[in-house]
N, C-alpha and C positions, 0 to 999 in steps of 0.2 A: 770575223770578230764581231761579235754582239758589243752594245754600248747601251749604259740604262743612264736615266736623269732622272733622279728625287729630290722631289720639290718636299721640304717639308713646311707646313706650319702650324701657328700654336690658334688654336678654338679658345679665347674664354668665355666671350658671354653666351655666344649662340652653338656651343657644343651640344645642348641636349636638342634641338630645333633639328639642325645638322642630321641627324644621328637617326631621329623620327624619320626626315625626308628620307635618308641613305632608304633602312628602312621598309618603307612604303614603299610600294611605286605607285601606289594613286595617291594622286592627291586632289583632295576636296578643291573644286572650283570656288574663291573667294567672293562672299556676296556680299557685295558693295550698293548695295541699295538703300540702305542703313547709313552709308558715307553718302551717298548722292542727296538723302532726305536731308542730311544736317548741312552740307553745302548750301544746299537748294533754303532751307532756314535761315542761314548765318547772310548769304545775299538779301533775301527778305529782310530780315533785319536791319543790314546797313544799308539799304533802299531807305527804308523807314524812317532811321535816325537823320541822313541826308536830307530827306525832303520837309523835315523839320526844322535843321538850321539852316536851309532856302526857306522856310515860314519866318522865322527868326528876322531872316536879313529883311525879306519882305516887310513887315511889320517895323521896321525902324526910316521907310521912307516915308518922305513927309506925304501931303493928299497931292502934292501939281507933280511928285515926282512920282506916285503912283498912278497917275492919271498918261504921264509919259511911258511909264512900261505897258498898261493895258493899250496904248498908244502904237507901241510898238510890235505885240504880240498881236497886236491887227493885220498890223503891216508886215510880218511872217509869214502870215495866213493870206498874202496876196488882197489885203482890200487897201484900198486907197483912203487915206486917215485926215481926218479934222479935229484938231486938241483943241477946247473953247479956251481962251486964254482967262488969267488970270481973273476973278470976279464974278458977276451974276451971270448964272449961263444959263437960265434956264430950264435950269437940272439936263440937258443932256453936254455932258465933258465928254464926249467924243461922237464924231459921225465917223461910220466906215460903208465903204459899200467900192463894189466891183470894179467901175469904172470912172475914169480922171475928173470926168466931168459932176459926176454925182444923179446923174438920172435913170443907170440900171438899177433896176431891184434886186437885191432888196438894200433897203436904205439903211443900214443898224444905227439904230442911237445908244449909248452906251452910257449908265450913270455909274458912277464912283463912287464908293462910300468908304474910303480908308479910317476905321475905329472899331475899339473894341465892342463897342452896343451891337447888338443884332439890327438891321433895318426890319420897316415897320411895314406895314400895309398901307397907309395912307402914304409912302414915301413910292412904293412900286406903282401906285395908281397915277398919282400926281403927272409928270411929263412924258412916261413911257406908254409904249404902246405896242400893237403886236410887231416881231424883229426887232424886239428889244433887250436890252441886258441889263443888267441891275447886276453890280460887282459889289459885296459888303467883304469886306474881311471879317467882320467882325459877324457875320452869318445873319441869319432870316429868322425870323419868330414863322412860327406856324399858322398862321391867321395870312405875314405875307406871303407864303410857300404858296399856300389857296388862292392868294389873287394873284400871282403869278401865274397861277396856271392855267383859271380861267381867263385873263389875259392876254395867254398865250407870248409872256416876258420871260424869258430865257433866266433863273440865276447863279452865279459863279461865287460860291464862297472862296475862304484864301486857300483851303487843299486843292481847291479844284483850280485853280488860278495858278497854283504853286506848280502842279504837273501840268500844266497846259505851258508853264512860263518855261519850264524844263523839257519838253518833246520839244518844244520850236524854238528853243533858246538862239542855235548856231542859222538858224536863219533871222533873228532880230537882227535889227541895224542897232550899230555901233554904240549909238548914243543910248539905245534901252540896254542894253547889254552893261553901260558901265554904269548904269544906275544897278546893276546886280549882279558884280561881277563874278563869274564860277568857272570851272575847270572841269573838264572832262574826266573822268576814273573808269578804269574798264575793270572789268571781274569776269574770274575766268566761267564760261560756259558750263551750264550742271547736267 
């Protein structure tokens, strides 16, 4: 005794798709390169947008609590931190350097400049010196870019400060971290 099972069902939207594949028996390898390019965009982009409103937040700290995060993005980067407190400091608001005691080289002096103006050339000259850094949020005029360089002072506008503050973010300590507080986001691999 033979025994049959018919399965039936009903095709509506993809009856004619169906019908092709029956059909064919080749079927064209789908090229996804075209998808992988606009992934690979739409991450970029919300890269982009992200590292903006971390600009955003950045930019609504005051200067002693911007002075604490460059404070603490030090102290990520494994150097041993000195924040000048409150008042005349000399123009250097932060020493960092390798060791507890402060006598390996190189000694970084770090000046702060949390505002919208660009820093100037006479501000990079003033207290820094070579292994030095000069932080503006508010960026460099071109005249200081030149004595930076002949200077041999390192400078950090706020984009560049902004992914410097987000690659090292989960090794800052605690207390920089909630002066900026962010969260982690994964996206999938392109």
């Amino acid at each position: 005794m033979v025994q049959f099972v018919l399965t039936v069902f009903r095709v509506d939207q993809w009856g004619d798709e169906l019908e092709k594949l029956l059909d064919n028996s080749f079927v064209p390898p789908i090229d996804d390169s075209d998808k992988k390019e606009e992934e690979s965009e739409i991450i970029k982009d919300l890269v982009s947008k992200v590292l903006v409103m971390v600009e955003d937040k950045v930019d609504k700290l005051n200067p002693w609590q911007m002075q604490d995060l460059v404070g603490g993005l030090l102290k990520a980067m494994d150097y041993n931190v000195q924040i000048s407190l409150k008042g005349p400091d000399g123009g250097v608001d932060v020493l960092a350097n390798k060791d507890a005691f402060g006598f390996e080289k190189p000694i970084i002096k770090v000046q702060v400049k949390h505002r919208k103006v660009s820093a100037s050339a006479p501000e990079i000259q003033h207290p820094l010196d070579a292994n030095s850094l000069f932080i503006s949020t508010g960026g460099f005029t071109s005249h200081a870019e030149a004595v930076a360089r002949h200077n041999s002072v390192r400078l950090v506008d706020l984009k560049e400060l902004v992914k410097l503050v987000v690659h090292w973010y989960e090794k800052m300590p605690n207390e920089a971290r909630a002066l900026l507080p962010l969260q982690k986001v994964y996206v999938p691999e392109v």
